[in-house]
C-alpha positions as CSV (number, residue, x, y, z in Angstrom):
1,X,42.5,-24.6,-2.5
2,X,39.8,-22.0,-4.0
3,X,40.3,-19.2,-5.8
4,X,41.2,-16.0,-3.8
5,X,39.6,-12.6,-4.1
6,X,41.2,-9.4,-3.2
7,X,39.4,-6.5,-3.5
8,X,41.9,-3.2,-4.4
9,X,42.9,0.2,-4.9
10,X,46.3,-0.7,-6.4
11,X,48.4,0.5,-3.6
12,X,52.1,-1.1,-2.4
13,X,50.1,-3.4,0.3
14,X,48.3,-5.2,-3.0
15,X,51.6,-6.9,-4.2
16,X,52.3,-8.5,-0.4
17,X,48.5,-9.2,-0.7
18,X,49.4,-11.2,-3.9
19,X,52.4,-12.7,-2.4
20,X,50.3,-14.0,0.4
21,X,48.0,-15.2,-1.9
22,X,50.5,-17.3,-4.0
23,X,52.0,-19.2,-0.5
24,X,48.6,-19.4,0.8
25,X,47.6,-21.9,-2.1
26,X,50.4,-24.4,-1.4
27,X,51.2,-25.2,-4.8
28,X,47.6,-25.8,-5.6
29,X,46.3,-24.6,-8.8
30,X,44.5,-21.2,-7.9
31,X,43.4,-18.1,-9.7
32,X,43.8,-15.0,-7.7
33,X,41.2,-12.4,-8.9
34,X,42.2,-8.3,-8.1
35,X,38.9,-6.9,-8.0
36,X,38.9,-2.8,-8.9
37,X,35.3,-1.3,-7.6
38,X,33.8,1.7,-9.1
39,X,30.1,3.4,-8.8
40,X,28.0,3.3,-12.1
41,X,27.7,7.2,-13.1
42,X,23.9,8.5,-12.8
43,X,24.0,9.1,-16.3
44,X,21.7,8.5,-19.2
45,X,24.0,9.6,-21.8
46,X,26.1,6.5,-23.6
47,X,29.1,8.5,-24.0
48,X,29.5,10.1,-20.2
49,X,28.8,6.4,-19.3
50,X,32.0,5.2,-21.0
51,X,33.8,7.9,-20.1
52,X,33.4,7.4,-16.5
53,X,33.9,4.3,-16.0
54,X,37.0,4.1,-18.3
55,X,39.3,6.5,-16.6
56,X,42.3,4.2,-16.6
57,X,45.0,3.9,-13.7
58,X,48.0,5.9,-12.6
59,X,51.4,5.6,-13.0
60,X,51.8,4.0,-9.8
61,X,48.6,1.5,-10.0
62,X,50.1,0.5,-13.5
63,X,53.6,0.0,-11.8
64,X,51.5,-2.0,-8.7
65,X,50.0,-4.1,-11.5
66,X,52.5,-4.6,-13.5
67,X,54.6,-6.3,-10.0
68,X,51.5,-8.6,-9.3
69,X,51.5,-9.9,-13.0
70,X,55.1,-10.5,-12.9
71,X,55.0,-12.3,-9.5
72,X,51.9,-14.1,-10.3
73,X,53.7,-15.4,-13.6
74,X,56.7,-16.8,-11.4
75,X,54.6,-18.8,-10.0
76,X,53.7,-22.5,-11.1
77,X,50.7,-22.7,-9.7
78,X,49.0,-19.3,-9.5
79,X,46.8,-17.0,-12.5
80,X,46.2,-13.9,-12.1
81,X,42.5,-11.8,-13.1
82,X,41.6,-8.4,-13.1
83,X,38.1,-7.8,-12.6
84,X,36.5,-4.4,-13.4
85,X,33.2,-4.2,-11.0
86,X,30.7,-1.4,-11.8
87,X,28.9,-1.1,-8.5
88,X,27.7,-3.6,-5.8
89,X,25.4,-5.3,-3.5
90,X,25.2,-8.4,-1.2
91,X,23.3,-10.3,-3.8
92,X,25.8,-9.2,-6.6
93,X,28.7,-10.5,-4.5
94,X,27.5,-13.7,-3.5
95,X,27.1,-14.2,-7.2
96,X,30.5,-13.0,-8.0
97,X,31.9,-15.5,-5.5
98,X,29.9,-18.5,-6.9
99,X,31.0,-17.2,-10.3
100,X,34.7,-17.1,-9.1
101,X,34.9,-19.9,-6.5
102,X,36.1,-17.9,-4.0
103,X,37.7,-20.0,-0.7
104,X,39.7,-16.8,0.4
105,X,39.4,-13.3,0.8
106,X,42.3,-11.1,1.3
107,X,41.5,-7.2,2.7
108,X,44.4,-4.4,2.4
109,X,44.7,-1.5,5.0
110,X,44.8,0.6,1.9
111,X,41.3,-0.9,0.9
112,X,39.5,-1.1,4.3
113,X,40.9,2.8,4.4
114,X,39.3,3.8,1.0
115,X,37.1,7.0,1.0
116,X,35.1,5.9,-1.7
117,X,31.7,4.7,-0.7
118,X,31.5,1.8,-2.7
119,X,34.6,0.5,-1.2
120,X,33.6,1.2,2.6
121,X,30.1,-0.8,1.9
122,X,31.9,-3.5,0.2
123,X,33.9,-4.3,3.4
124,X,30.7,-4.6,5.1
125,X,28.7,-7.0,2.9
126,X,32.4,-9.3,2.7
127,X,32.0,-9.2,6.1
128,X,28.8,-10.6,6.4
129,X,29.5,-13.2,3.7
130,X,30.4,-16.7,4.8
131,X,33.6,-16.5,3.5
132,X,37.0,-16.5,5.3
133,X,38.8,-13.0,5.2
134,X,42.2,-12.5,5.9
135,X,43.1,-8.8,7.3
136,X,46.3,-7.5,6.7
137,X,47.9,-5.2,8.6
138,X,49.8,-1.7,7.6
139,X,53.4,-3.2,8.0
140,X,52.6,-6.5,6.5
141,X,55.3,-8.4,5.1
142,X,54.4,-11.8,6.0
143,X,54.0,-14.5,3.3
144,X,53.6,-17.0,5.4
145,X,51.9,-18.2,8.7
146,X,52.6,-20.9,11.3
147,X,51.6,-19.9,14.8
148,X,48.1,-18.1,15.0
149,X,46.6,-17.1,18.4
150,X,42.8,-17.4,18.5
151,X,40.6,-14.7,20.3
152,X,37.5,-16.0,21.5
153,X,34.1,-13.9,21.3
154,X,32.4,-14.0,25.2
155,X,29.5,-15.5,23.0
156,X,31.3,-18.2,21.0
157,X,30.6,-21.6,21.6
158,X,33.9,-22.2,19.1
159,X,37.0,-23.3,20.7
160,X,40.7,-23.8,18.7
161,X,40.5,-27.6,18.1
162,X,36.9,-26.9,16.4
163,X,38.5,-24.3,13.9
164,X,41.9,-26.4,13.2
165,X,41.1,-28.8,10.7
166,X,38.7,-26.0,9.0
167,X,41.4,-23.4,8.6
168,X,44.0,-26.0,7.5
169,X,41.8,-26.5,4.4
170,X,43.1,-23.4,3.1
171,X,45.7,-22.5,5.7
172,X,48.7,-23.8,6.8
173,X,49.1,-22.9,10.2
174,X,48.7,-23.7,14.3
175,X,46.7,-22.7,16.3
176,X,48.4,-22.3,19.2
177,X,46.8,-20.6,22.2
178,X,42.9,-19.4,23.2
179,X,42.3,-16.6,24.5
180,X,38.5,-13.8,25.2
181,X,38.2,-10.6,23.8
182,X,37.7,-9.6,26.9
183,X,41.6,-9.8,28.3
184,X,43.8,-6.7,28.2
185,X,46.0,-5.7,25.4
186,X,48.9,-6.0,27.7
187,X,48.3,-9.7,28.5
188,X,47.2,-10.1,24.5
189,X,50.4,-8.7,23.6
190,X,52.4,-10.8,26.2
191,X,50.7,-13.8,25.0
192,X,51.6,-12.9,21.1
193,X,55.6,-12.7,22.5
194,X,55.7,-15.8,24.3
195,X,54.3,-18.1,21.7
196,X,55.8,-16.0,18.7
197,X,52.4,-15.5,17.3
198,X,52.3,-14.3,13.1
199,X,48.6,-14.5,12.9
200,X,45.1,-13.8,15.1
201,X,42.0,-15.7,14.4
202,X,38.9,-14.2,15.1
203,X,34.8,-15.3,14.4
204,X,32.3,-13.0,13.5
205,X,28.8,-12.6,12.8
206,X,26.4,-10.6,10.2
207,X,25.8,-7.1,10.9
208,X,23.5,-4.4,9.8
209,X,24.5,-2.8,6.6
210,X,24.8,1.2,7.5
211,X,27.2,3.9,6.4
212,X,29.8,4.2,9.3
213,X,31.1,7.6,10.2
214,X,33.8,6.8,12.6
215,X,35.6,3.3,12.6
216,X,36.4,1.9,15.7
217,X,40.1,0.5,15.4
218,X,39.9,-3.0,14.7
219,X,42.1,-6.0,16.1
220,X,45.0,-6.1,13.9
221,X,45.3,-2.1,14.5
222,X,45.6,-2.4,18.0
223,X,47.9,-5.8,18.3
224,X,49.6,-4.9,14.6
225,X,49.0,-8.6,13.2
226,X,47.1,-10.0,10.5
227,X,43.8,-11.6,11.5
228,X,41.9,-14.5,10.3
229,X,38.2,-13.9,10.7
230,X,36.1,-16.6,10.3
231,X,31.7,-16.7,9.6
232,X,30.6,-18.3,13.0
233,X,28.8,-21.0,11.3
234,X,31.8,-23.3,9.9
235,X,30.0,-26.0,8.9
């Protein structure tokens, strides 16, 4: 198992992020790295330069923190890493993944909800990067997965027995039903009951880079389960 990155705000849905994280490696020796974004001040001054970007954390972000460095420590496998990034860019994040050796990336509601710029365009260059992302949803307590349910794009040539044996590298689970994008939520939601679905697994390709005014709710919004979104090209 890689490292895992999880980009954060320090809210409650962090520390099941972290938990996650921990089961997720399988007793495999892995560093989980919070990552805390923040822009670099348009400054030339030394001193309003520090001053922004050290501004320190609440009360409740220390308390969030202090949780995943106590859970992390339980742990026999599992280190955790706080890393402080003064802005970004699709270049600067593949680095920081090289850098990192990042297998996994895990992205909170809390995160994907941000109103800070820097956080909203750093959802969209993880999701063109070629790494895996796991999406948690808003009641997300899981720390496990078994059974996932995989929703096909109409223009996928990728079926469930090519993306087994490439999610079980860093995911313990099944995949245990196919379906299209294209089917109802009704039958979706049917379909999760009957084969007691925990997790959706999705493919995706790279999209233009643009400021987005108003999201479109994604997948595990609508059907309220994590999702597994894979880079099309899985080789």
């Amino acid at each position: 198992m890689k490292n895992i990155l999880i980009p954060t705000t320090l809210q409650s849905d962090t520390f099941n992020a972290v938990k996650t994280a921990i089961k997720s490696s399988n007793g495999k020796p892995s560093q989980l790295i919070l990552m805390l974004l923040a822009d670099i001040p348009d400054t030339f001054s030394s001193a309003s330069l520090l001053r922004n970007i050290n501004q320190g954390l609440s009360a409740t972000q220390e308390n969030i923190l202090e949780m995943c460095r106590k859970i992390t420590l339980e742990s026999e496998n599992c280190s955790l890493k706080i890393h402080h990034q003064y802005g970004i860019s699709s270049p600067l994040f593949k680095n920081l993944m090289e850098h990192f050796t990042i297998g996994l990336t895990i992205i909170t509601p809390s995160f994907k909800s941000s109103k800070k710029k820097i956080n909203t365009y750093c959802v969209q260059i993880i999701s063109n990067s070629k790494c895996p992302i796991l999406h948690t949803n808003t009641n997300f307590e899981e720390e496990a997965f078994s059974q996932a349910l995989y929703i096909k794009n109409s223009d996928s040539s990728l079926h469930a027995e090519d993306l087994q044996a490439y999610v079980n590298t860093f995911l313990s689970l099944k995949i245990v039903s196919e379906t299209k994008t294209n089917e109802t939520e009704p039958f979706l939601t049917d379909t999760i009951s009957k084969n007691n679905i925990n997790i959706l697994i999705e493919t995706r390709k790279p999209k233009k880079l643009k400021l987005i005014k108003n999201k479109k709710a994604t997948i595990n919004e609508t059907l309220g389960l994590p999702v597994l979104s894979l880079y099309e090209e899985i080789s």
